[in-house]
N, C-alpha and C positions, 0 to 999 in steps of 0.2 A: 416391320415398318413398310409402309407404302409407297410405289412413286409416284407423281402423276407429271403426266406425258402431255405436253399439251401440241398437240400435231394442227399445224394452218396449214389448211387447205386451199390457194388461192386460184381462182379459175380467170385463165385468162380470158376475157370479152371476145366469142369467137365469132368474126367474120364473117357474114356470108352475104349471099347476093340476094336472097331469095327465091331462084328458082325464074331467073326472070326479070325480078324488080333490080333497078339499079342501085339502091339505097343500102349503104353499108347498116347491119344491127349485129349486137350479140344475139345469142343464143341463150342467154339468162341476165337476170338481173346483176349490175357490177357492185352490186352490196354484197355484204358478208349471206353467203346461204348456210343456215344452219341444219345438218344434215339430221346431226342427233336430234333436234326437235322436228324434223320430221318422223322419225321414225317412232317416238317417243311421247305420242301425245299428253299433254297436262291434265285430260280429264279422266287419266288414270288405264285409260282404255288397254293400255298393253300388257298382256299376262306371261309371269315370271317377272318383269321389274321391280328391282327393291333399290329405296334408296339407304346409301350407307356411308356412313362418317367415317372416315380415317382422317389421322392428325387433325383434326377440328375440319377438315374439308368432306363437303359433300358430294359425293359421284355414284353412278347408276352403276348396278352389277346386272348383269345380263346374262349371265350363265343359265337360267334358269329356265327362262325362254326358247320355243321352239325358233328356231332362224329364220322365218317365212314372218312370225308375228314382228320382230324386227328389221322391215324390208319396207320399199316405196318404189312405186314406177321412177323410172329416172326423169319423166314427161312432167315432173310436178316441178321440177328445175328446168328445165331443157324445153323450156314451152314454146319457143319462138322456131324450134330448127332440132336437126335429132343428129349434132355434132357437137363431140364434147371440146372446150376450149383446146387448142393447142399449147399455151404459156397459163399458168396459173397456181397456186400455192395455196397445202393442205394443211390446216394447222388441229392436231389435236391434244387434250388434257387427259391423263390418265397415269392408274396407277398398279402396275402390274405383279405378279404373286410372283417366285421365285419358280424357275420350269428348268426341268429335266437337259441335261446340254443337248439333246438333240431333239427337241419337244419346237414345236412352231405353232403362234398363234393369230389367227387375222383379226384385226383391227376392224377392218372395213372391205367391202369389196364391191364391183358394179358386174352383175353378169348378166349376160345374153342371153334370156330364159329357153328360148327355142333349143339352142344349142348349147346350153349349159358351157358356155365357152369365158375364161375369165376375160374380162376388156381391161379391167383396172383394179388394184388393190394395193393392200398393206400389211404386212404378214412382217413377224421378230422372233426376234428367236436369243436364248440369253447374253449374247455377245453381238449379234446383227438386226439392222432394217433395214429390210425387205422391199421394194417399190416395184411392181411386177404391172406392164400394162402389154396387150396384143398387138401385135406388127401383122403387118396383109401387105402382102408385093403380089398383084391377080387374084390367082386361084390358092396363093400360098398363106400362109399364115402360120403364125408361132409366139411362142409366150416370151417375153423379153424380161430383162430382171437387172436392178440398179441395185447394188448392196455397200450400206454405209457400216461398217464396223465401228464398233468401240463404245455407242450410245450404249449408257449403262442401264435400260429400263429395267433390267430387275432385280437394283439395288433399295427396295424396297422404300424409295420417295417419291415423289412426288416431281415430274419434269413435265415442259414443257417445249414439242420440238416443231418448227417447220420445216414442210418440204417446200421448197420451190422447185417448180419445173418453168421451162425456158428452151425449148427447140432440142440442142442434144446438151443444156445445162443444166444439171439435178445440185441444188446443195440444199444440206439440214445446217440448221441449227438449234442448237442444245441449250433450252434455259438461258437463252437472250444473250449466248456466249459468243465466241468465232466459230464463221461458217466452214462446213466440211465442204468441198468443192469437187465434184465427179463432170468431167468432159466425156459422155459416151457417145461411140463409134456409132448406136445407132440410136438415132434423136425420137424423140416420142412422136407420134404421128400427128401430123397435121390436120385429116380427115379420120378420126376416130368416133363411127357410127354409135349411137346409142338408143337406137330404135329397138324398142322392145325392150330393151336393159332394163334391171332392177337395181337398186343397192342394198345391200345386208348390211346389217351394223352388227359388229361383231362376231362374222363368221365367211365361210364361204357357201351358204345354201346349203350346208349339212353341219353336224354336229362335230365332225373331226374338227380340229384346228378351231372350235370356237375359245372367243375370249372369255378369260374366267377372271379379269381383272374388275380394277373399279374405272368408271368412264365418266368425265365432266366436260369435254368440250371434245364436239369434230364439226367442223367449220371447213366451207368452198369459199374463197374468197377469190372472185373472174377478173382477171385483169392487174392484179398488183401484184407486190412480194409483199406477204403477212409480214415481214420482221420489222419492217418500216413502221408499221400499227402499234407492234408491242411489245417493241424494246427502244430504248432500255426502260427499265420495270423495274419498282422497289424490290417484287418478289417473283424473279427470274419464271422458277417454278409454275407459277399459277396466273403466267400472263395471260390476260382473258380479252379475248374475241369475244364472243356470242358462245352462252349455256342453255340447256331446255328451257321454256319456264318454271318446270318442277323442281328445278336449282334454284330457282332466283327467290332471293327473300325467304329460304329455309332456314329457319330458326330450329327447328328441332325440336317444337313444342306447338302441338294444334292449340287453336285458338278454342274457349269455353268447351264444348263439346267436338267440335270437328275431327272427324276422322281422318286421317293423312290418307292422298290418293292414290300411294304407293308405298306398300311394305319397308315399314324405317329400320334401319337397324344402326348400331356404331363399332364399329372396330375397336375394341377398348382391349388395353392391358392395364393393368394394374401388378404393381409392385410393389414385396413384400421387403419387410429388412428394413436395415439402416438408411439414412436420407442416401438418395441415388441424386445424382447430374440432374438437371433442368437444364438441357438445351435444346436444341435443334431435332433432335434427333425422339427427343421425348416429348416434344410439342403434343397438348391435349391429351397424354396417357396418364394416368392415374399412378397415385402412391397411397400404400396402405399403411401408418403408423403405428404399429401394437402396442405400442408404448405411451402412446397419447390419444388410442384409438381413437383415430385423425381418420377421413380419406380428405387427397390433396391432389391437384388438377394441374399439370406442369402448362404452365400458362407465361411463353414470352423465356423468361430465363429464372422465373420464381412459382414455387409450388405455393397455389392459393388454396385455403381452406376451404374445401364444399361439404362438410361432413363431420363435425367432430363431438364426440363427449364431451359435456363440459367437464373440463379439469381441474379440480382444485388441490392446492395443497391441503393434505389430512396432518401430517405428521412429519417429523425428519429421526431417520435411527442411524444409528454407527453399520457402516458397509464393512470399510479394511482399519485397520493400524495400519500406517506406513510408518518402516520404520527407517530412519535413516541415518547416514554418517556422523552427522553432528546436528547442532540447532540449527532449525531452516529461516533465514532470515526472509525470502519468497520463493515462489512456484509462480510455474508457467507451464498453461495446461496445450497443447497444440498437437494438430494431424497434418500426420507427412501422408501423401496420397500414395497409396499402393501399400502404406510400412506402417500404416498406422497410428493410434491414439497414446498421445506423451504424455508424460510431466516431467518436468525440472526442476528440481530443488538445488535451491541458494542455500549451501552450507555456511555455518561458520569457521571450519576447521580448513585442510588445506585439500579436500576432496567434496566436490558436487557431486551430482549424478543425476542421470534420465533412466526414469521409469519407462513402461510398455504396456500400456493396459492386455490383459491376458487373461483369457477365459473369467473376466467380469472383474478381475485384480490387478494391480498395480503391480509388477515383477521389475525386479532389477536390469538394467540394459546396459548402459553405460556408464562408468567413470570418466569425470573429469579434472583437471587437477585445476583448483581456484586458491584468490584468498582472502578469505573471509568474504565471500561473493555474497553482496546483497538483494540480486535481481538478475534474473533471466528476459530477454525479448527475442519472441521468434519473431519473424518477417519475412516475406519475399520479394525478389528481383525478379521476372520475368519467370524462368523454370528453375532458378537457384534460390535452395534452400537455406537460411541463416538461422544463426542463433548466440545473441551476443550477451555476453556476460559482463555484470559492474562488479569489478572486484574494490572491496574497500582498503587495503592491507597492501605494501610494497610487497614485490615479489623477494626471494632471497638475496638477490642481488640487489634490492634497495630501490627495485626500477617501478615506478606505478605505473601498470597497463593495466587495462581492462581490453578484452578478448570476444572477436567475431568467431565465429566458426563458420562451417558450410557441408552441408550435408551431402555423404558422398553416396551416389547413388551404386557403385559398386564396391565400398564396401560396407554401406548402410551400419554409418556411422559418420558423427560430428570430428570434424577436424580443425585444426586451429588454421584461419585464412588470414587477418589480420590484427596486428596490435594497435591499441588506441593510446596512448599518455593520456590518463585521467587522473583527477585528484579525488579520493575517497568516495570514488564514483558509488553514488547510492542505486542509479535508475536511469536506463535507456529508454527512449521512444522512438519508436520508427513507424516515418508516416510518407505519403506522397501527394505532390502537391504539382498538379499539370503535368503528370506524367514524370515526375523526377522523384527519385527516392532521397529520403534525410534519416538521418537517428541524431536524436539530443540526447547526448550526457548530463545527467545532472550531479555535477563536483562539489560532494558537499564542505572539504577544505581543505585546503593546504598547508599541510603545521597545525596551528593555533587559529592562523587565519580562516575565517568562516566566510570572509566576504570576498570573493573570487568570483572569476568567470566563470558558465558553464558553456558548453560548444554545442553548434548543431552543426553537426557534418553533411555532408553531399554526395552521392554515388557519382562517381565519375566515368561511365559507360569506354569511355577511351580505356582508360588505364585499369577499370574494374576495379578500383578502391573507394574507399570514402576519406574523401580529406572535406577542412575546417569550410565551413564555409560561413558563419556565425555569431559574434561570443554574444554573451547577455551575463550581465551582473546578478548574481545572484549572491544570496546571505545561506548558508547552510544549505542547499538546493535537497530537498528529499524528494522527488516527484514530479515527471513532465506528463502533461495529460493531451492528447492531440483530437480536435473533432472537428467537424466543417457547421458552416449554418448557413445552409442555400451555397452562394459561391465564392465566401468567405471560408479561409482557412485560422481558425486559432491555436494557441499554445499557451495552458497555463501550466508555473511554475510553484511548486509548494516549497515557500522560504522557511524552515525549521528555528536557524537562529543566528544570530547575527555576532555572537562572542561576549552578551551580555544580557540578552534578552530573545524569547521566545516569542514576543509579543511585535508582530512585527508584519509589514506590507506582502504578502502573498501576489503575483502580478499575469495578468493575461494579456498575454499579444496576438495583433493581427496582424495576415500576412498583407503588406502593400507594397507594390512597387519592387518586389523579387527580396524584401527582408521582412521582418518581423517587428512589429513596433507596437508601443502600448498603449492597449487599450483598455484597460480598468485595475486598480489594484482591490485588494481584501485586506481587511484587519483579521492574523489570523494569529494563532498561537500554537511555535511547535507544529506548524503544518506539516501533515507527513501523505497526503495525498488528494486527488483530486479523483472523481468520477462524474462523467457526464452521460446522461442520460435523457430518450425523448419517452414522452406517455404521450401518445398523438401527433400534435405540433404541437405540444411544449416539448421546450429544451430546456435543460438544469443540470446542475452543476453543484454537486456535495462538496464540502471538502473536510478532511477529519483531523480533528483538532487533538493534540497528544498531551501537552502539557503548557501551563502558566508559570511561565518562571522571571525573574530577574534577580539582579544580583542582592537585593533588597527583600527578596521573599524565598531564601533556599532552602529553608523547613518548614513548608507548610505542605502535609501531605494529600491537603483536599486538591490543592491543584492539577491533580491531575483528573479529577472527577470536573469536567466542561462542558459548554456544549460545544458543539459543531453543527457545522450549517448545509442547508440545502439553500441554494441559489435557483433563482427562474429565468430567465432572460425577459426581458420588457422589449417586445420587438418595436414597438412605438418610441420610445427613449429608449432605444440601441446601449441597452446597458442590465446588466444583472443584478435582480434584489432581492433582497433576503426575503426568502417562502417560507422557512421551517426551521427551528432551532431544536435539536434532538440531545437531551443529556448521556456523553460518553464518559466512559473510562480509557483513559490514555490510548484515544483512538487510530490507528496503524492504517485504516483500511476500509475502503467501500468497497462492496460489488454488487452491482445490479443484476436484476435477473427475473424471466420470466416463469409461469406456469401456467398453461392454461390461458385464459383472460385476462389475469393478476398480474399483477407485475410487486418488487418484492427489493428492497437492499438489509444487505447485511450487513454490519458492522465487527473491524477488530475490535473485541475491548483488551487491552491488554496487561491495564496496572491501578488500581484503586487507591493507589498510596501507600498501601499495608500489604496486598500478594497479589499474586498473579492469575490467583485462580479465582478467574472474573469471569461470569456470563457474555455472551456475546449474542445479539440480536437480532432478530429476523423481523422486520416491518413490512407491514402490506399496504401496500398504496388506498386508498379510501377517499379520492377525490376530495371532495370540501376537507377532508378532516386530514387532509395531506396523508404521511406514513404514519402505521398505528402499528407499536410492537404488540406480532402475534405469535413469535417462538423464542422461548430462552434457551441456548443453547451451552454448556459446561465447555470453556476453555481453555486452556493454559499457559498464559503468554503469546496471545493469538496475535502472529505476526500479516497475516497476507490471505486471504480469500479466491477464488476461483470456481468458477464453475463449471461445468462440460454436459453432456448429454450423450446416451449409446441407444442403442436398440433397444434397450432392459429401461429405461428410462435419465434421469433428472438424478446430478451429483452434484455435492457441495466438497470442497476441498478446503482444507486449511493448514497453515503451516506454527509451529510454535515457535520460541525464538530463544526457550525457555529448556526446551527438554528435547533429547532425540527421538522427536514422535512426530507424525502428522496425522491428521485422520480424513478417511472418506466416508463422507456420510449421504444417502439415498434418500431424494425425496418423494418419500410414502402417498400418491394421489389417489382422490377418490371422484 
């Protein structure tokens, strides 16, 4: 990685008399002098310059060049008088390679051609800057030297530093930070000759100690202190003075034919493997996806596609058997960072467990003791790791809790952190909303009684638990579903049954005013989930329909052969309408999902009436024609869906509810 260094150079307005005249002038102009665009000219004239891209920035490498063709009379600044300011500040941009610890490289320097004598410069080295200018007392003379420790130039970013100078006051500062302050015993010269002087950019008049970095800004700015200019600055880094004009307006791409004036190149990395970080630090480096042979362009904090095969789904085939303790009522697929790719199964018996993907397989990891757990929710706090369990079934001592854990990073494993009082907790949701963490329970009932509260709890950063902070009425409660829309928070609630009927109000709440209140109900039957999902800017809203019952119709076995709905939201009338009615088999389950361009839901089917071994289906979205089933899939009491992704590609998960099996199945692109 690169840094750039942005060094202000600010000249203070020097004084002088004339020679005679009584009229005070500077000795240069009290604007920004941009030195690299002297040295540097735009119509390409200087040989060895290339220009070259790191982290999406563009700066000049000058290694290449003899040191004489990067130079200027010091008389093209210094036109009025042949004395360099006394008070004035250097600011430059740049970004330096990683050097040897005793390795020293100059930035810039002004020498005395006659006497190859240095007057002024700028030399670092991997732990120090270097400020080095000429003292004369008569016939004497000798090299002086101001050294700031600590400025990290080659930690491979991108900085931006001024010097200021001021009599015997020297301070930097570092990317628009707090200034480092040096009082030295002997002050920089008042009358510092510059007759005859040249300046080199990037060297000292020979090749030793030239710079082998990238360079975008060195700037004399006569008379002020640069940091007043350019800071503070959104992007510390890259505070900008004055750049050549071969910087300005480089896009990176000649226009129809035109040839670039100087040799372009980019500092590009690209990485292979598994999705890596987008952040900072990978700004504008590439990612190469073998698995969806992608290339992807870390842009901001998101990898954008500039590259890719189109992807379609061909096929879907069986990957593993997972086999597990008992019937799984749901899975929860989730990545602990550093430990890797999970699953959870929601047992029926009195032992869960967590999977560990392994060399492309789902292996055994942990035991946990549940009961009759019907759902897993991972989540996180800040750097704490959760993962909470709905158990349906009193414990042996009659007690109903349902169970947080927390992931222990030394001994990488879930440990039990708190207990919750639930009532036949079906389904956790855990979402954040302004910065504060919530999990809903959904209690599907208590006894007999079906019609109960369910809770949304609160994280309470004081005490690090979660207590009540909530209730909402709910009838059977199977399913919390949490999503935003713009700066709107909701939560719908899939109502199953109310102790006499399945037929019954399903309800979505917005959050106002620090609680949750409602805002639309569903005719829904046997609700047993929701999923929401965007194609574009639409937003929608499934939800899967299980069974039609009431106490007037309890042998009819078509009812459970339904439909269930896709909802669209109407942003115009701030309200959800029905888009799509799809015929299911006692459906358990949505999960959306991409490939490619496509976008895709699957459905549990889980009971026909007659068995269990029902098809479950794969729909591909098709705009006008909404979702169009394009895969039948053999299942068996298909409880819960999920999906994940590795390096090798695109997995479907499912859980039965039915038999102690689960299957992973690979989807086959072309």
């Amino acid at each position: 990685m690169s840094v750039l260094l942005t060094l202000c150079v600010v000249l203070l307005p020097l004084a002088t008399l004339g020679r005679g005249a009584g009229r005070w002038e500077p000795c240069s102009d009290l604007r920004p002098l941009d030195i690299l665009a002297e040295a540097v000219p735009p119509d390409g004239a200087a040989v060895g310059v290339r220009v070259t891209q790191a982290q999406g920035v563009q700066g000049l490498q000058l290694s290449a060049a003899a040191p004489h063709d990067l130079s200027f009379p010091a008389s093209r600044m210094f036109f009025r008088c042949d004395l360099f300011p006394e008070e004035f500040s250097i600011v430059v941009t740049l970004k330096v390679p990683s050097l040897p610890p005793k390795k020293n490289e100059y930035l810039f320097t002004l020498v005395a051609e006659e006497r190859d004598s240095l007057l002024l410069g700028l030399r670092f080295s991997p732990t120090q800057l270097h400020f080095l200018f000429l003292r004369e007392d008569g016939a004497r003379a000798w090299q002086a030297r101001v050294s700031f420790r600590g400025p990290a130039l080659t930690d491979g970013q991108w900085h931006t530093l001024v010097l200021a100078v001021s009599e015997g006051s020297f301070s930097l500062t570092t990317d628009c930070g707090l200034p480092v302050d040096i009082m030295a015993d002997m002050p920089f010269p008042a009358t510092l000759s510059v007759q005859g002087a040249r300046f080199f950019i990037g060297s000292r008049r020979r090749t030793k100690g030239q710079f082998t970095g990238l360079v975008r800004q060195l700037v004399l700015l006569p008379g002020s202190d640069a940091t007043l200019r350019l800071c503070p600055c959104r992007n510390p880094e890259l505070a900008l003075l004055s750049v050549p004009p071969i910087l300005r307006g480089l896009t990176g791409k000649p226009e129809d034919n035109e040839v670039p004036k100087y040799p372009y190149e980019a500092d590009v990395k690209v990485t292979l493997g598994s999705r890596p970080p987008c952040t900072k630090a990978e700004d504008a480096q590439f990612w190469f996806d073998a698995g969806r042979k992608g290339l992807y362009l870390c842009v901001g904090s998101e990898w954008v596609s500039v590259l890719a095969a189109k992807e379609r789904l061909e096929y879907v085939e069986e990957h593993q058997s997972l086999f597990t303790n008992s019937e799984t009522l749901g899975i929860e697929v989730f990545v602990i960072p550093e430990a890797g790719l999970f699953v959870a199964t929601a047992n029926r018996k009195t032992t869960s467990a967590i999977y560990k993907w392994t060399d492309g397989k789902f292996s055994s990891y942990q035991d946990i003791p549940t009961h009759q757990a019907q759902s897993w929710r991972h989540f996180t706090i800040g750097k704490k790791i959760f993962l909470a369990v709905a158990n349906f079934e009193p414990n042996e001592k009659g007690q109903e809790f349902s169970v947080i854990y927390k992931w222990s990073q030394r001994r990488l494993r879930f440990t039990p952190y708190q207990r919750v009082l639930t009532h036949s907790a079906r389904d956790w949701e855990a979402f954040e909303v302004a910065g504060e963490h919530f999990l809903a329970v959904a209690n599907h009932r208590e006894g007999d009684n079906h019609n109960i509260y369910s809770v949304i709890y609160k994280w309470n950063p004081g005490t690090r638990l979660f207590e009540a902070n909530q209730t909402i009425a709910t009838s059977g409660a199977y399913d919390w579903e949490f999503f935003t829309v713009g700066p709107y928070a909701f939560l719908a609630v899939a109502n199953a049954f109310n102790g006499t009927s399945t037929q019954l109000q399903s309800r979505l709440y917005v959050r106002l005013g620090g609680s949750f209140q409602l805002f639309q109900s569903f005719l829904t039957f046997g609700a047993a989930d929701w999923e929401v999902f965007h194609i574009g800017e639409r937003v929608f809203l499934a939800v899967a329909n299980s069974h039609r019952y009431d106490v007037e119709m309890q042998g009819q076995n078509d009812s459970y052969v339904i439909d269930s709905v896709i909802y669209e939201l109407n942003v115009t009338a701030q309200t959800f309408v029905r888009f799509q009615e799809i015929r299911t088999c006692s459906a358990l389950d949505w999960e959306f999902f991409s490939v490619g361009e496509d976008y895709f839901l699957v459905v549990a089917n889980s009971f026909d009436g007659n068995t269990f071994s029902v098809n479950s289906i794969i729909y591909r979205w098709q705009g006008y024609e909404g979702f169009v089933a394009v895969h039948s899939l053999p299942t068996f009491g298909c409880r819960d869906w999920e999906t994940f992704r590795t390096a090798a590609g695109s997995y479907l998960v499912y859980s039965s509810a039915k038999e102690p099996l689960s299957r992973v199945l690979k989807l086959r692109t072309g």
